[in-house]
C-alpha positions as a Markdown table, in Angstrom:
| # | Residue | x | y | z |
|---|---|---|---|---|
| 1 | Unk | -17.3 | 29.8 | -12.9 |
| 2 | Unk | -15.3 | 32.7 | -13.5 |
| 3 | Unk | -11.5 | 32.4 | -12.3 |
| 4 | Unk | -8.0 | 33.9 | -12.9 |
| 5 | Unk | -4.9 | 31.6 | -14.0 |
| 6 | Unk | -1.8 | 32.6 | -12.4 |
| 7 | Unk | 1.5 | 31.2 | -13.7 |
| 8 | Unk | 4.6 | 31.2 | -10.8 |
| 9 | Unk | 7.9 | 31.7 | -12.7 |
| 10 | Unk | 11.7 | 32.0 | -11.0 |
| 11 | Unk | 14.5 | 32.8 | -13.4 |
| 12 | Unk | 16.9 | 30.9 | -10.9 |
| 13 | Unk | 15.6 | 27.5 | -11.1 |
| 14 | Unk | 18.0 | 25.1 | -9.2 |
| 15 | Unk | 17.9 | 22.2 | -11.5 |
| 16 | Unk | 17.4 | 24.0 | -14.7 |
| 17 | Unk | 18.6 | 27.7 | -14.9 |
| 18 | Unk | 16.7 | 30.0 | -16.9 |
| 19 | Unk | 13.8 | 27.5 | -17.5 |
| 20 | Unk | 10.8 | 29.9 | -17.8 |
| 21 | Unk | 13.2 | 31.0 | -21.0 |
| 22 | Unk | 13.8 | 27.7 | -22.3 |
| 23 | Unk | 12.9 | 27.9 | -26.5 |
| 24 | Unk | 10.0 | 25.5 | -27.1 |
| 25 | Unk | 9.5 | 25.8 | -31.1 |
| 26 | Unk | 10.1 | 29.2 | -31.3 |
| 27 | Unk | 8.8 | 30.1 | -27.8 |
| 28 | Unk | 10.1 | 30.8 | -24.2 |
| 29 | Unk | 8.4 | 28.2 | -22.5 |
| 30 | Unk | 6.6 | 30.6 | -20.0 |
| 31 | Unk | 4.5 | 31.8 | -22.8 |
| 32 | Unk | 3.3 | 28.4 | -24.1 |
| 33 | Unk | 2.3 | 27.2 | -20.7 |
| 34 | Unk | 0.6 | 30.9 | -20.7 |
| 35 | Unk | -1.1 | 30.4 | -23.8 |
| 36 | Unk | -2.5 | 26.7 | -23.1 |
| 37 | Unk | -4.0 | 27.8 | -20.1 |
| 38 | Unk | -6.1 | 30.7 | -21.7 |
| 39 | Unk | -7.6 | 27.9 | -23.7 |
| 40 | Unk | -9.3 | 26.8 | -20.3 |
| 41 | Unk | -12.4 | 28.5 | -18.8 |
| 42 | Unk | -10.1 | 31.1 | -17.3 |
| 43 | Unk | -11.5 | 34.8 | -17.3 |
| 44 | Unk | -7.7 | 35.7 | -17.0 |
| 45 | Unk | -4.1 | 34.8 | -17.4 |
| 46 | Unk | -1.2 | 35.9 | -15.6 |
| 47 | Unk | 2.6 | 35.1 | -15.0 |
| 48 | Unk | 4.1 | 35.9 | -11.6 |
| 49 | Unk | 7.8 | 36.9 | -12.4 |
| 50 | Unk | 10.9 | 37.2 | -10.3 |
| 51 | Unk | 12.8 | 39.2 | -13.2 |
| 52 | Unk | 12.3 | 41.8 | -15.5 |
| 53 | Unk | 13.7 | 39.2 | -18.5 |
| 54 | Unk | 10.4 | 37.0 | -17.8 |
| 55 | Unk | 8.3 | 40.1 | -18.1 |
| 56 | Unk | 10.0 | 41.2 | -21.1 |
| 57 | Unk | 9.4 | 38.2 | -23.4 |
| 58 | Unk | 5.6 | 38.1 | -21.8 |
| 59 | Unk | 4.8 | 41.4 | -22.5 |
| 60 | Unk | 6.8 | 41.1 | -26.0 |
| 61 | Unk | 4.2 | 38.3 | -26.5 |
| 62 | Unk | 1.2 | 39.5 | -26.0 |
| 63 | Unk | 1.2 | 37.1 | -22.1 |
| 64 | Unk | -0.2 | 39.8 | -18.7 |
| 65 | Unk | 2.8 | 39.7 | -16.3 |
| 66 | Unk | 3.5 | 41.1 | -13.1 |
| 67 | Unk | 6.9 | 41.4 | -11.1 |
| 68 | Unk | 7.0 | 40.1 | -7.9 |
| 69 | Unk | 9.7 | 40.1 | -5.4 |
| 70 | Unk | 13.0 | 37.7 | -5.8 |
| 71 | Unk | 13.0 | 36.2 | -2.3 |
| 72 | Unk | 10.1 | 34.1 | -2.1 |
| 73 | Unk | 10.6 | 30.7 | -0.6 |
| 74 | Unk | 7.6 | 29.0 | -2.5 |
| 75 | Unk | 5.4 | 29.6 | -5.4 |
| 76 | Unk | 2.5 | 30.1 | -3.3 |
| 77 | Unk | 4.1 | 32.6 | -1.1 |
| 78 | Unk | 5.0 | 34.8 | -4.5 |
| 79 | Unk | 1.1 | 34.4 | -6.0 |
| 80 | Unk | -0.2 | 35.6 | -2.8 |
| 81 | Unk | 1.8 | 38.7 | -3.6 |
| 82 | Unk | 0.1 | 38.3 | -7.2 |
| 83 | Unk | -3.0 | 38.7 | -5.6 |
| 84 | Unk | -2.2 | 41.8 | -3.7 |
| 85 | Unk | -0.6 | 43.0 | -7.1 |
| 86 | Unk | -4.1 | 42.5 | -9.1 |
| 87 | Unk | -6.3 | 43.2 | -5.9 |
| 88 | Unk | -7.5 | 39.8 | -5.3 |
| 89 | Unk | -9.2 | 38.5 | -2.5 |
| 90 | Unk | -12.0 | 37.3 | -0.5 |
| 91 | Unk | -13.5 | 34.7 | -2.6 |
| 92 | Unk | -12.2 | 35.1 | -5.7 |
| 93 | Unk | -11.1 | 31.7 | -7.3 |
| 94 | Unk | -6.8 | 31.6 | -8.7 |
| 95 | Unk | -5.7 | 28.7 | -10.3 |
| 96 | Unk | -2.0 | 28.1 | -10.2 |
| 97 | Unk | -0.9 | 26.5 | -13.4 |
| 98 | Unk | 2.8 | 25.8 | -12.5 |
| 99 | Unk | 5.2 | 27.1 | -15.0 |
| 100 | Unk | 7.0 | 24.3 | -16.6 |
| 101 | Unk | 3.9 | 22.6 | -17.5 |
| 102 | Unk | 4.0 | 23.7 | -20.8 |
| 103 | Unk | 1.5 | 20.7 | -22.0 |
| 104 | Unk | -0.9 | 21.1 | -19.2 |
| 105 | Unk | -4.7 | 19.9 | -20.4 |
| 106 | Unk | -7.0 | 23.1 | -20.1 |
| 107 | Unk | -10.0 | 20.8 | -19.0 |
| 108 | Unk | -8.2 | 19.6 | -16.0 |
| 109 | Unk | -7.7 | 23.3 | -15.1 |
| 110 | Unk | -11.3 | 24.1 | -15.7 |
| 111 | Unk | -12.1 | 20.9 | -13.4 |
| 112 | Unk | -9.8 | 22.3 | -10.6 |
| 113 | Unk | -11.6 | 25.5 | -10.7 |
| 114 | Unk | -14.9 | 23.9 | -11.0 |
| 115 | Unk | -14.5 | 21.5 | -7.4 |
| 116 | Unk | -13.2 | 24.4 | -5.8 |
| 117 | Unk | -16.8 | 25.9 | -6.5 |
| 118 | Unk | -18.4 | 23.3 | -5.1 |
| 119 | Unk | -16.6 | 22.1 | -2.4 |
| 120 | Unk | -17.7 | 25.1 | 0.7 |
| 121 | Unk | -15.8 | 23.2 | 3.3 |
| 122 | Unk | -12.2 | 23.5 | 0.7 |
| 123 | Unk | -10.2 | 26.1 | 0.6 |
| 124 | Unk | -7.9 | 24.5 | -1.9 |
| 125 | Unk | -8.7 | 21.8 | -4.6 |
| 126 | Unk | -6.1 | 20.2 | -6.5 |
| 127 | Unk | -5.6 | 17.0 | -8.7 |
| 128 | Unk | -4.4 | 13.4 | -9.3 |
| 129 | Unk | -4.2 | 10.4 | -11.3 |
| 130 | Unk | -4.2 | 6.9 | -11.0 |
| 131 | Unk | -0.7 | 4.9 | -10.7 |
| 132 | Unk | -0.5 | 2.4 | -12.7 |
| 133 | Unk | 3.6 | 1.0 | -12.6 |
| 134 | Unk | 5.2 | -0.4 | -9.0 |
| 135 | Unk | 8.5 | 2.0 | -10.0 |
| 136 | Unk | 6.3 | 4.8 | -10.1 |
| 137 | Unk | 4.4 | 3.8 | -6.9 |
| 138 | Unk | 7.7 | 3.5 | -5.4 |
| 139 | Unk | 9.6 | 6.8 | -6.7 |
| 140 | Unk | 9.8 | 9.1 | -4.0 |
| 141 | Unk | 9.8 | 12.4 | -6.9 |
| 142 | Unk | 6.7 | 10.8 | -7.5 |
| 143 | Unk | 3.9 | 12.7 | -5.1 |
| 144 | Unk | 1.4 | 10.5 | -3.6 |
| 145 | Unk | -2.3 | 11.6 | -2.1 |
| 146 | Unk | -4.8 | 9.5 | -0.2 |
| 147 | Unk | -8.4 | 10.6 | 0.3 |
| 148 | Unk | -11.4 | 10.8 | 2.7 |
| 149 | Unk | -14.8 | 9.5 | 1.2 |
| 150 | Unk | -15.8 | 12.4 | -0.3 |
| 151 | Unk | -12.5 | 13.1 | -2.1 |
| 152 | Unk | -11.0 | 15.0 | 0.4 |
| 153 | Unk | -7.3 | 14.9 | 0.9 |
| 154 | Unk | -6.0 | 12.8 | 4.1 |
| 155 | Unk | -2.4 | 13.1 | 3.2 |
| 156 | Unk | 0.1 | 13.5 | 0.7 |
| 157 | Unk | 3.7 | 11.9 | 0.5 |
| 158 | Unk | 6.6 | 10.7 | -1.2 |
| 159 | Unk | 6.5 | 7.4 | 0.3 |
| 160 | Unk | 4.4 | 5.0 | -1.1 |
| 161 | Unk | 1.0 | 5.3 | 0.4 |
| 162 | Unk | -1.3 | 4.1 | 1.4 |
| 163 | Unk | 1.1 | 0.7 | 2.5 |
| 164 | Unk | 0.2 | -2.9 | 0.5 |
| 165 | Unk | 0.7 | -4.7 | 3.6 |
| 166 | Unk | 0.1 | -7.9 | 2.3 |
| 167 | Unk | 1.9 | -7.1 | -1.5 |
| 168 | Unk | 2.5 | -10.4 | -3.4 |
| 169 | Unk | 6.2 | -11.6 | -3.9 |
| 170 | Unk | 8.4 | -10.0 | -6.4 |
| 171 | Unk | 8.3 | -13.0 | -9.1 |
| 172 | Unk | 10.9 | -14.1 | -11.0 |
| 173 | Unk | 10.4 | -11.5 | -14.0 |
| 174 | Unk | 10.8 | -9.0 | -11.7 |
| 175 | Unk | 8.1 | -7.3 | -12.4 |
| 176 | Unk | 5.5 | -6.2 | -9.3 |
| 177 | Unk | 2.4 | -5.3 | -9.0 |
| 178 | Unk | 0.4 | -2.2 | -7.3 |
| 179 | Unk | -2.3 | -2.1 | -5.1 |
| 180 | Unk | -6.3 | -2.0 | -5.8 |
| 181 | Unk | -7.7 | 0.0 | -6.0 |
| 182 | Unk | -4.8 | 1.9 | -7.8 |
| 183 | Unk | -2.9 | 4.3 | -5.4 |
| 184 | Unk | -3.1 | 8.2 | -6.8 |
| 185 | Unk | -0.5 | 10.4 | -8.1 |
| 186 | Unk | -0.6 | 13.9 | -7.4 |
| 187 | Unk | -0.9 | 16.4 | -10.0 |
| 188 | Unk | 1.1 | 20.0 | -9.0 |
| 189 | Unk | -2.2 | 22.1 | -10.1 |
| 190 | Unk | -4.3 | 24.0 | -7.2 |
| 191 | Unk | -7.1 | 25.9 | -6.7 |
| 192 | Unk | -7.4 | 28.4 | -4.5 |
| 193 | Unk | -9.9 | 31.6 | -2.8 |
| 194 | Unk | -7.6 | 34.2 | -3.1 |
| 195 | Unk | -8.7 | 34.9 | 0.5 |
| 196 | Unk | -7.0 | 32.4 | 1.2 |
| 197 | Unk | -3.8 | 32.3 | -1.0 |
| 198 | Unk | -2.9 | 35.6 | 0.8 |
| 199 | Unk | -3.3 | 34.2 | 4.5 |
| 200 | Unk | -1.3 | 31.5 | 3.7 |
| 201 | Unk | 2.2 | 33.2 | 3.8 |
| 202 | Unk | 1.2 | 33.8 | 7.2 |
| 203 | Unk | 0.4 | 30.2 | 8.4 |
| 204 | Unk | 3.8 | 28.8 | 10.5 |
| 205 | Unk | 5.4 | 26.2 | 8.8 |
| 206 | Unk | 5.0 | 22.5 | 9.8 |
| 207 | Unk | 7.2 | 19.6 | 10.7 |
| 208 | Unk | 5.2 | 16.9 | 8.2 |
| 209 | Unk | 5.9 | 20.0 | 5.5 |
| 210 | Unk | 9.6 | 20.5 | 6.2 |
| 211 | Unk | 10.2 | 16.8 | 6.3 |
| 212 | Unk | 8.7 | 15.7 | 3.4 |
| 213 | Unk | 9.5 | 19.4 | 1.4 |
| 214 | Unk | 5.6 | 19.3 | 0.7 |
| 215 | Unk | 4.0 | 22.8 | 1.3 |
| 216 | Unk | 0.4 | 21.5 | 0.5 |
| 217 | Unk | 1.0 | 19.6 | 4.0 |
| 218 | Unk | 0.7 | 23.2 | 5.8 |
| 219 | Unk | -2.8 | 23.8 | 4.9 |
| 220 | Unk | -3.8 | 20.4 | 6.5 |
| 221 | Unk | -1.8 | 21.1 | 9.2 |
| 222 | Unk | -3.3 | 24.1 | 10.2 |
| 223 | Unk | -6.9 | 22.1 | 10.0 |
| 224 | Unk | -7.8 | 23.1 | 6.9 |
| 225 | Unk | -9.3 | 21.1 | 3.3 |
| 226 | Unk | -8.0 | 20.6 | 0.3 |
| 227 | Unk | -10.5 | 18.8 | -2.3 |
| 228 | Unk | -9.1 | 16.5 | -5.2 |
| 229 | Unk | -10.2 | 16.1 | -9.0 |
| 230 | Unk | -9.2 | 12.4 | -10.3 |
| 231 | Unk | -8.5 | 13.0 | -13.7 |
| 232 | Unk | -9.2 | 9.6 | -16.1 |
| 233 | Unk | -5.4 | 10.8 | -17.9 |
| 234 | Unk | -2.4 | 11.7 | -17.3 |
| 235 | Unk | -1.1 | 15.3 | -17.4 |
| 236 | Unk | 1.1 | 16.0 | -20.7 |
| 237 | Unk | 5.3 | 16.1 | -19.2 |
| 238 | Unk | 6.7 | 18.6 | -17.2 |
| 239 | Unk | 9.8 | 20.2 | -17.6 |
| 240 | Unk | 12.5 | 19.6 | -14.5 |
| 241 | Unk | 15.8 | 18.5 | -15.6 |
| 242 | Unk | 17.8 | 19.0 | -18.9 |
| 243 | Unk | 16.7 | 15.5 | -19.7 |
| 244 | Unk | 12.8 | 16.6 | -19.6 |
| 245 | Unk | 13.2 | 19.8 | -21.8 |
| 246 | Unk | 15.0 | 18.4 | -24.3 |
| 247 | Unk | 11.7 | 15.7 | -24.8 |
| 248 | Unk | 9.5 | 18.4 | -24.6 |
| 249 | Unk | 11.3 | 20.5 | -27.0 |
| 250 | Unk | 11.2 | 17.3 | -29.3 |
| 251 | Unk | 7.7 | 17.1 | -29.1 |
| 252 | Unk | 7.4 | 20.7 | -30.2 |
| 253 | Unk | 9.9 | 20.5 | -33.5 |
């Protein structure tokens, strides 16, 4: 199915300033996530910058890039603008491959797209994997999803859901055990009608969001469906802290 790839990137990253800049063999990491994800499917690919600088090494790169406004409070809210930007709308399909996933599979963007097309009642899809470790099941940076029957989200958290009630005691070792079948860990890549993507700005924010600082949680809030891909692999790492970029930038020397 025919989709665009838009790529969310803020100069002013909390944890790691500058990130979208970050040299990756030669690179600014905003163009290698840009240039892995025109290996998917994707009929386009786009960054969404909040400075000129981000545009600049784009452009000086041969990566499409549009300037959007510095003030957004969340990625979604600043591809919504995006869409305005590159007049999309209605039922146009937008992937959002975030941008400090410089090792992101293209297949797994292709299958987001691809579940969004067949999923009528969605307007969102998104992703996940299977946990396999009891410290990941337990990390609360770790982003957990449960789902309906037909692979519908029923809620995502940072709390380690659903709840082994009846878990086995820690043994000696130390080491534990995680539920079956294995609890899911989500995967920070939607899907999105571009319809939608520009409403959502305008949907009031909810309590389950604010608490658990999960803006996915709105669109279920407001009574809406997001459908999930469960991907046989993990995603390659992602880049949040100095710690991660200097293990990615290993893996590209």
């Amino acid at each position: 199915m025919s989709f665009t790839v838009l790529v969310p990137a803020r100069l002013a990253s909390t944890r790691l300033p500058g990130k979208p800049l970050a040299d990756l063999g030669g690179l600014p990491m905003v163009v290698r996530v840009a240039r892995r994800a025109a290996l998917s499917a994707a009929r386009r690919v786009v960054v969404a910058a909040d400075h000129t600088d981000i545009v600049a090494a784009c452009t000086l790169h041969g990566v499409d890039a549009v300037l959007t406004r510095d003030d957004h409070a969340t990625g979604s809210d600043r591809l919504a603008e995006a869409c305005a930007l590159l007049g999309l709308d209605g039922t146009d399909v937008v992937v959002n491959v975030q941008g400090d996933e410089p090792l992101i599979d293209p297949t797994l963007i292709d299958a987001c797209a691809a579940l969004l097309g067949r999923s009528p009642d969605c307007v969102m899809s998104t992703a996940a994997h299977e946990i396999d470790t009891a410290d990941e099941f337990a990390n609360p940076n770790v982003v957990k999803v449960v789902l309906d029957a037909r692979g519908r989200a029923l809620y995502f958290s940072r709390a380690a859901i659903p709840c082994w009630r009846d878990a086995p005691a820690v043994p000696a070792s130390g080491e534990r055990a995680v539920p079956k079948p294995a609890p899911l860990r989500h995967i920070g890549l939607y899907a999105y009608h571009a319809g939608f993507l520009r409403r959502f700005p305008l949907l009031s924010v909810c309590p389950l969001e604010t608490i658990e600082a999960l803006e996915q949680l709105r669109v279920l809030w407001h009574g809406e469906r997001i459908a999930v891909h469960v991907s046989p692999s993990r995603p390659g790492p992602g880049v949040d802290t100095p710690e991660d970029l200097a293990r990615v930038q290993a893996l590209f020397s």
